[in-house]
N, C-alpha and C positions, 0 to 999 in steps of 0.2 A: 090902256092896260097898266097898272101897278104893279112896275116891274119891282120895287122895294119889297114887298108884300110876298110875289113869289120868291123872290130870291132867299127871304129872311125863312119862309116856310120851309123850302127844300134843302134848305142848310141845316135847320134844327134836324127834320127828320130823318139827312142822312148822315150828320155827327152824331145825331142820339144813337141810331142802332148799329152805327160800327163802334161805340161806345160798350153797349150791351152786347154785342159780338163778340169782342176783344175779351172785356169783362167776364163773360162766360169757358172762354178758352182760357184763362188763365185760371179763371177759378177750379175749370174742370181736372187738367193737367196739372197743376200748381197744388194738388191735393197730394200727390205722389210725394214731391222732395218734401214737401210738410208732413209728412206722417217717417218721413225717414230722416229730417231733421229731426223729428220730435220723440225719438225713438220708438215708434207704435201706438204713440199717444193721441190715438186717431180723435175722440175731443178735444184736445186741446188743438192738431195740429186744423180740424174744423173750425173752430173757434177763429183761430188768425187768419185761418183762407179767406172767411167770410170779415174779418174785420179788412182784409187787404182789399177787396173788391168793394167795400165801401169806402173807403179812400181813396182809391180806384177813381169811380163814380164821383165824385166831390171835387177832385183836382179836374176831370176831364168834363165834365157839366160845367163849374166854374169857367172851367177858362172858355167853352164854345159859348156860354153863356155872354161874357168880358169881349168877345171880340163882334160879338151880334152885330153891332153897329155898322153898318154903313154910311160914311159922312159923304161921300159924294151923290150926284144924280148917277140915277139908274136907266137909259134913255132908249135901249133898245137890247134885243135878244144877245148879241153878240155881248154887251157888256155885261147881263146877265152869266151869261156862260163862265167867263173870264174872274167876273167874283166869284159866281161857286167855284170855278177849278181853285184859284188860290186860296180861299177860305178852308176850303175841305181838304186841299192838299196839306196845309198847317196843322189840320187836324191829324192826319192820316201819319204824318212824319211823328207829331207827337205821340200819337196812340202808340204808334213801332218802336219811339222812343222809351216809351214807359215798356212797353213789353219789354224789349232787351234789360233794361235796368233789373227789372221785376228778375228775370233769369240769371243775369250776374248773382242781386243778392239770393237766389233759393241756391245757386251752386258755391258763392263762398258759404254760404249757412251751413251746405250740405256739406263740405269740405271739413269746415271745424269741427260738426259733430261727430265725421270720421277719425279723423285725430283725436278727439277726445276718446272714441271706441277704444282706437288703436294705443292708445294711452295707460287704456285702464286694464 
């Protein structure tokens, strides 16, 4: 059995779609402080949703992409297992990492356009 083969398969497909998962809660929810960052300016704040999720996608394809590789032998189920958990766990901490990031900047964003309200 070509345990290389399964392992590299079952990693892409399930960084890819907690990738698009992720990707899509953020875009969906992430539409809100952008349109209230943006003052109502629901174009434009669509516009940067959809540029944020393709960056999104770029940085988190990239890098599951950059780490594909396995340089060791792959010799049995056990070690199988043992790479995907740690592979996808790397994943899983970065996606959560990018989430939060992502939510810091929509709530400073959102902070300063309130000040600016509050300003004017």
């Amino acid at each position: 059995m070509n345990y290389v083969i399964i392992t590299y398969t079952f990693y892409l497909l399930v960084s890819i779609a907690l990738t698009v998962w992720v990707a899509k809660v953020l875009f969906n929810n992430g539409r809100i402080f952008l349109v209230d960052i943006f003052h109502g300016n629901t174009p434009l704040a669509d516009a940067v949703n959809r540029l944020l999720v393709v960056g999104f996608y770029l940085v988190n394809i990239g890098y599951i992409s950059l780490v594909l590789k396995e340089y060791g032998a792959i010799l049995d189920t056990r070690e199988l297992l043992e790479i995907l958990s740690r592979k996808l766990g790397r994943i899983i901490l970065i996606l959560g990492g990018m989430h939060f990031l992502n939510l810091i900047v929509f709530f400073k964003l959102r902070n300063r356009a309130q000040q600016v309200n509050g300003a004017e």
